[in-house]
N, CA, C and O of each residue as an XYZ file, in Angstrom:
408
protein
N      39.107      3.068     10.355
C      37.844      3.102     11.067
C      36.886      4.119     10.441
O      35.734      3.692     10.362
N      37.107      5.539      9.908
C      36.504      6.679      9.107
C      36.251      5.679      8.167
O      35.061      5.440      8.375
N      36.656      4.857      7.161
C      35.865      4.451      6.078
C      35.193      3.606      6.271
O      34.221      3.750      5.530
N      35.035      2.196      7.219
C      34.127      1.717      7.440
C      32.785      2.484      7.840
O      31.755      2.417      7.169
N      32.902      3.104      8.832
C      31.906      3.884      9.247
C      31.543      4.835      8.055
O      30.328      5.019      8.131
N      31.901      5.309      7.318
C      31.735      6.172      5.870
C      30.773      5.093      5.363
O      29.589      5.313      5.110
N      31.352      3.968      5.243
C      30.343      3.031      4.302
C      29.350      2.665      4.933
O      28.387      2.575      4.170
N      29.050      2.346      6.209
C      28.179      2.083      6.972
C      26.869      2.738      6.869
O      25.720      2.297      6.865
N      27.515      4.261      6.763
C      26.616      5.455      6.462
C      25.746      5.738      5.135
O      24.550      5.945      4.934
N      26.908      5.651      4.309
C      26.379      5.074      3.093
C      25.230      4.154      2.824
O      24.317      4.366      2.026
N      25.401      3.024      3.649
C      24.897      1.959      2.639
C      23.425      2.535      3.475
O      22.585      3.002      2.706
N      23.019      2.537      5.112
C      22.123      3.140      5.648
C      21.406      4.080      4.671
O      20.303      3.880      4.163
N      22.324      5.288      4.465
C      21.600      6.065      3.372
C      20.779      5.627      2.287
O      19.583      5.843      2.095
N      21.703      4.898      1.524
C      20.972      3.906      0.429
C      19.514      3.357      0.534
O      18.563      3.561     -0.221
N      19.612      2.391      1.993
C      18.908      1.634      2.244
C      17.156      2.449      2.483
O      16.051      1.920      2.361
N      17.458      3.662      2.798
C      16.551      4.601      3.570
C      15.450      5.165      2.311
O      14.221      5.182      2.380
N      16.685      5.797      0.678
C      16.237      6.111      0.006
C      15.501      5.145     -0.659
O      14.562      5.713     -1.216
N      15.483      3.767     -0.896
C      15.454      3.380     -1.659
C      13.696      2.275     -0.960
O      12.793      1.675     -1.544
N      14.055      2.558      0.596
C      12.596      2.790      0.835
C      11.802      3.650      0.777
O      10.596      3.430      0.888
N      12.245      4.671      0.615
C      11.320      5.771      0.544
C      10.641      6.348     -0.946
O       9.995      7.355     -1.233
N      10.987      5.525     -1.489
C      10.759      5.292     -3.391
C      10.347      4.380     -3.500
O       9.876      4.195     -4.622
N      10.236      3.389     -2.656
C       9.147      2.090     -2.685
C       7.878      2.638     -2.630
O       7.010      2.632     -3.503
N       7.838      3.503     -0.596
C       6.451      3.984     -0.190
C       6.172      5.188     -1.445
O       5.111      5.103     -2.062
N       6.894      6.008     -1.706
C       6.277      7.060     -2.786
C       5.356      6.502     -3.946
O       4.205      6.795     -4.269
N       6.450      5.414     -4.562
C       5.609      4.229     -5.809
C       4.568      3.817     -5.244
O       3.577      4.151     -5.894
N       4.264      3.095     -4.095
C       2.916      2.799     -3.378
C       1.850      3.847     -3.015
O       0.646      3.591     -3.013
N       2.369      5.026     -2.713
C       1.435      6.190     -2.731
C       0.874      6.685     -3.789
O      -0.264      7.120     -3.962
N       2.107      6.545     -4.750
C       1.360      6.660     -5.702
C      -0.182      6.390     -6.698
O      -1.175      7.043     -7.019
N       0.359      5.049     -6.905
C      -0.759      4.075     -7.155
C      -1.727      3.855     -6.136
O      -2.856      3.680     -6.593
N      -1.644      3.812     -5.011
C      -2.740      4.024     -3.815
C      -3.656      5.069     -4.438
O      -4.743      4.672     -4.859
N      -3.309      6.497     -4.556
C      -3.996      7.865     -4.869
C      -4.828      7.264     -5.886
O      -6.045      7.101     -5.787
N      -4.123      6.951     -6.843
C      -4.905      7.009     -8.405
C      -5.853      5.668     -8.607
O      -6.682      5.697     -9.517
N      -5.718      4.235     -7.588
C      -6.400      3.168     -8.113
C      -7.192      3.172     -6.546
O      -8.317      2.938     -6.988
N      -7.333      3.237     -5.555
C      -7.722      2.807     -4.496
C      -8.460      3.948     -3.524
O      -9.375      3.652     -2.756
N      -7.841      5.504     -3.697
C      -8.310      6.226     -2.733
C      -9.590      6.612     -2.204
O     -10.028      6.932     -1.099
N     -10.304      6.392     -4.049
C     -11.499      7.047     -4.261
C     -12.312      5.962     -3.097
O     -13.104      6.593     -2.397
N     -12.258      4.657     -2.820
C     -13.281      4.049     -1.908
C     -12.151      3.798     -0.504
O     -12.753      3.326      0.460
N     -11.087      3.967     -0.329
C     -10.523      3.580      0.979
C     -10.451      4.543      1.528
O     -10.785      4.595      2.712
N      -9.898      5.860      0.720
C     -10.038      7.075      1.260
C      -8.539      7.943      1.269
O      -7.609      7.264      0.836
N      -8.293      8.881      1.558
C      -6.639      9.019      1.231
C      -6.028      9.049      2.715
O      -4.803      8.969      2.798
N      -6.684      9.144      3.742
C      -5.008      8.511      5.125
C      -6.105      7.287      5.064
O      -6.123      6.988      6.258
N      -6.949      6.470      4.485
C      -7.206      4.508      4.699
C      -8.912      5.128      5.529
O      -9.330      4.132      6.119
N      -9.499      5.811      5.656
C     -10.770      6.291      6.267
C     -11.728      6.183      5.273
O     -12.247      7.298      5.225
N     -12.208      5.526      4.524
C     -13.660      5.561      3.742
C     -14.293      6.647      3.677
O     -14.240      7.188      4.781
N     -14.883      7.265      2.927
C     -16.128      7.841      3.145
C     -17.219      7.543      3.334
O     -17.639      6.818      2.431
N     -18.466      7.905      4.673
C     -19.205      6.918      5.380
C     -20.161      6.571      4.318
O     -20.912      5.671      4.692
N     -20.438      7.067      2.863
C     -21.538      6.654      2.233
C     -20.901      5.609      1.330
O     -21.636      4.679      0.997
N     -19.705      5.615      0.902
C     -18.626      4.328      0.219
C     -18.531      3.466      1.071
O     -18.496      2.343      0.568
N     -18.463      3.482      2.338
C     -18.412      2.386      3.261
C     -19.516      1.646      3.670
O     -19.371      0.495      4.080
N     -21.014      2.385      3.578
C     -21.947      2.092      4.021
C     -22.251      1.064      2.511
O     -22.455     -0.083      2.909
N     -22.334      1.127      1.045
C     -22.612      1.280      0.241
C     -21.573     -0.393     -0.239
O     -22.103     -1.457     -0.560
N     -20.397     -0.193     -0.165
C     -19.229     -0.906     -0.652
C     -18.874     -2.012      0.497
O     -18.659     -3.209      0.307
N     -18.866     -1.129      2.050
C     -18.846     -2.330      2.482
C     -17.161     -2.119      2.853
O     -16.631     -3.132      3.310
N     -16.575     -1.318      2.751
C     -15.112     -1.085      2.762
C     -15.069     -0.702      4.344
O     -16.109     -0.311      4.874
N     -14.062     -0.795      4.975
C     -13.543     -0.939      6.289
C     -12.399      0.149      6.237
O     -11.704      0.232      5.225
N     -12.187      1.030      7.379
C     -10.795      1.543      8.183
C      -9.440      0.934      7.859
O      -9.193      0.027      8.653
N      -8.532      1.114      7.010
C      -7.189      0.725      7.091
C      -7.199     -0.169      8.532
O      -6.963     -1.377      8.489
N      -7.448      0.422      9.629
C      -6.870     -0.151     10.957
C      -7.173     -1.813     10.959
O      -6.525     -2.752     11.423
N      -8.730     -1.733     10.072
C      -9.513     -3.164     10.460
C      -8.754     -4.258      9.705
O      -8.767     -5.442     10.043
N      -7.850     -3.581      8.273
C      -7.190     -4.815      7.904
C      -6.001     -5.297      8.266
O      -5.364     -6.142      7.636
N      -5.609     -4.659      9.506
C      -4.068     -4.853     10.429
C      -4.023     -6.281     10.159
O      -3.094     -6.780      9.524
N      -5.404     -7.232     10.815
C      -4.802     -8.591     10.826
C      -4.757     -9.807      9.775
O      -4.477    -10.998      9.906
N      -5.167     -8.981      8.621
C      -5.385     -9.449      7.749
C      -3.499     -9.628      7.081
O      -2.690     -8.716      7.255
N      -3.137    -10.916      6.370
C      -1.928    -11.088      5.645
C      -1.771    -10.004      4.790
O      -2.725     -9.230      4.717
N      -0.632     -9.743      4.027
C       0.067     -9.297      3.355
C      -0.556     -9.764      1.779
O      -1.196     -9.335      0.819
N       0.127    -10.932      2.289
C      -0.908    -11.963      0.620
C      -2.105    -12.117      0.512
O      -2.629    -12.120     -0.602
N      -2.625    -12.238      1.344
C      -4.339    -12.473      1.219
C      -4.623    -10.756      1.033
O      -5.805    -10.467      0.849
N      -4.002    -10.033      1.055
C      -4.748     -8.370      0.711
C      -4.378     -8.774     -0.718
O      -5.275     -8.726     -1.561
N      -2.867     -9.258     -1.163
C      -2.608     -8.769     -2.493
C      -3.640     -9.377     -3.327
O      -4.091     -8.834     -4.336
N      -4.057    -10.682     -2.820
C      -5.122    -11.748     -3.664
C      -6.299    -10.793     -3.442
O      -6.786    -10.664     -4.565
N      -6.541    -10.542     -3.148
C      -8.112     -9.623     -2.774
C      -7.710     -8.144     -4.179
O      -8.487     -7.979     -5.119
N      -6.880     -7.580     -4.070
C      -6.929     -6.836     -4.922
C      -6.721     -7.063     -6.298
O      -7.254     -6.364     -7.159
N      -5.772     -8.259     -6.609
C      -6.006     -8.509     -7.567
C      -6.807     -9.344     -8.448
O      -6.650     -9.290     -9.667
N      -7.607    -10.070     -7.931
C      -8.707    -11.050     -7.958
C     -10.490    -10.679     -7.863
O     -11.483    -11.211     -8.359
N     -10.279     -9.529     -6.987
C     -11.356     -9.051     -6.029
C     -12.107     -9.486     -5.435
O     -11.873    -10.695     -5.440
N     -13.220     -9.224     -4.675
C     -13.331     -9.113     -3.211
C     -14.515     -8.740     -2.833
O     -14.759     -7.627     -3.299
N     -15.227     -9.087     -2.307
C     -16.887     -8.516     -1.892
C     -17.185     -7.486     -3.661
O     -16.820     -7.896     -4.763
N     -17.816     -6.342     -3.425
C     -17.839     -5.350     -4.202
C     -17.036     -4.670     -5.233
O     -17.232     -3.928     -6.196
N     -15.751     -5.403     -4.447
C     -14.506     -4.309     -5.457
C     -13.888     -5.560     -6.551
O     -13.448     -6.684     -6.310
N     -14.058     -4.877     -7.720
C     -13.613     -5.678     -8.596
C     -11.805     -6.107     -8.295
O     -11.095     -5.716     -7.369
N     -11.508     -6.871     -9.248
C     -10.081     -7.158     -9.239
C      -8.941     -6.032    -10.037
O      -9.235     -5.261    -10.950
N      -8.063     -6.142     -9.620
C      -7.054     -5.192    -10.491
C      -5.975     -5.631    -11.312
O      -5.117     -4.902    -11.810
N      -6.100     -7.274    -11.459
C      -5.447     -7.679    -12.171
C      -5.516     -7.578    -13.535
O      -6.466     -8.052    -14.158
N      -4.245     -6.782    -14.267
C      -4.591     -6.622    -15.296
C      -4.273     -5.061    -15.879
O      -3.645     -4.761    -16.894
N      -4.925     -4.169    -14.886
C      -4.818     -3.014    -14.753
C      -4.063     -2.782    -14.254
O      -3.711     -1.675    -14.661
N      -3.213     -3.224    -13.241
C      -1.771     -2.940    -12.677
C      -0.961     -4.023    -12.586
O      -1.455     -5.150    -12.573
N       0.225     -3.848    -12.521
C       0.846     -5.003    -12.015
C       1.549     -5.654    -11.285
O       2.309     -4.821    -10.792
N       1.748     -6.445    -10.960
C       2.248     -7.338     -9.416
C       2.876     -6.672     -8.641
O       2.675     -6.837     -7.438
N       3.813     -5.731     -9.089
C       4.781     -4.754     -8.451
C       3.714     -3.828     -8.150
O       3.914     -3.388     -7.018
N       2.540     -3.277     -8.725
C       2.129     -1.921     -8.262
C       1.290     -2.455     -7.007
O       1.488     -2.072     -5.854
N       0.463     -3.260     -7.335
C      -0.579     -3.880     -6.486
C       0.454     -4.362     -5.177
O      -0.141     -4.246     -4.106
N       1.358     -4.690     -5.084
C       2.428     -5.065     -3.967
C       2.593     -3.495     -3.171
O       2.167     -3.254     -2.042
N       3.233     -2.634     -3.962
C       3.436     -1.161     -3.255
C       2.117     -0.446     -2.512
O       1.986      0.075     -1.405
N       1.183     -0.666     -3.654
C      -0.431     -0.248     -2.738
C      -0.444     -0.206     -1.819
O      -0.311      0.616     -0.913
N      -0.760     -1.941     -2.082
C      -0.478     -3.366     -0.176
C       0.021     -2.579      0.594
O      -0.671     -1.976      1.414
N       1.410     -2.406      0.491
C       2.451     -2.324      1.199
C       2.136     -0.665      2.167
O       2.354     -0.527      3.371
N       1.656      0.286      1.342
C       1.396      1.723      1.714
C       0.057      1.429      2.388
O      -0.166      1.946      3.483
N      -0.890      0.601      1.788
C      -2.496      0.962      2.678
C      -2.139      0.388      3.975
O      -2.666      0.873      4.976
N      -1.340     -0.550      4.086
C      -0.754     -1.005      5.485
C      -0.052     -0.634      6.200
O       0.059     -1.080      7.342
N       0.769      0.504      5.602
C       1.245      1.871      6.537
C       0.159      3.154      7.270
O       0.414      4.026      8.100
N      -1.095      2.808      6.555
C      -1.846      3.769      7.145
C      -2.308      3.472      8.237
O      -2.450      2.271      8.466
N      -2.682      4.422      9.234
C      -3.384      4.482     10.729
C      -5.142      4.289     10.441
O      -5.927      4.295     11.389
């Protein structure tokens, strides 16, 4: 029973780190390709927003998963595309982190 539960623990562990190196990779690339107009906790700055047209993290809650990734890599009102400049994996982690923000 100690080693099941040992592994149990384990694999939990695993599972935990290995999200938490996803969101870091997504923070990453968030900071360096996206912050300057979304903002760094997803808040615009009101003259980038007024200007760009960019929205609150909160406002793209109902927006898909895929339809953000197509928007970033394609682009989108004002914001050019990022295809090209990053790739499928980074633009996925972005996604994935700007949609963790409040």
């Amino acid at each position: 029973m100690k080693m099941i539960r040992s592994q149990v623990v384990l694999a939990a562990t695993i599972c935990l780190a290995g999200t938490m190196c996803f969101a870091q990779a997504g923070a990453a690339v968030y900071k360096t390709s996206c912050q300057s107009c979304h903002g760094a906790n997803g808040t615009p700055n009101p003259g980038i927003a007024k200007i760009m047209g960019v929205k609150p993290a909160a406002e793209y809650k109902s927006v898909s998963e895929a339809a953000m990734i197509a928007s970033v890599k394609n682009g989108k009102g004002k914001m050019k595309g990022f295809a090209g400049k990053l790739s499928d994996a980074q633009i996925k982690e972005a996604v994935t982190y700007f949609r963790s923000l409040k």
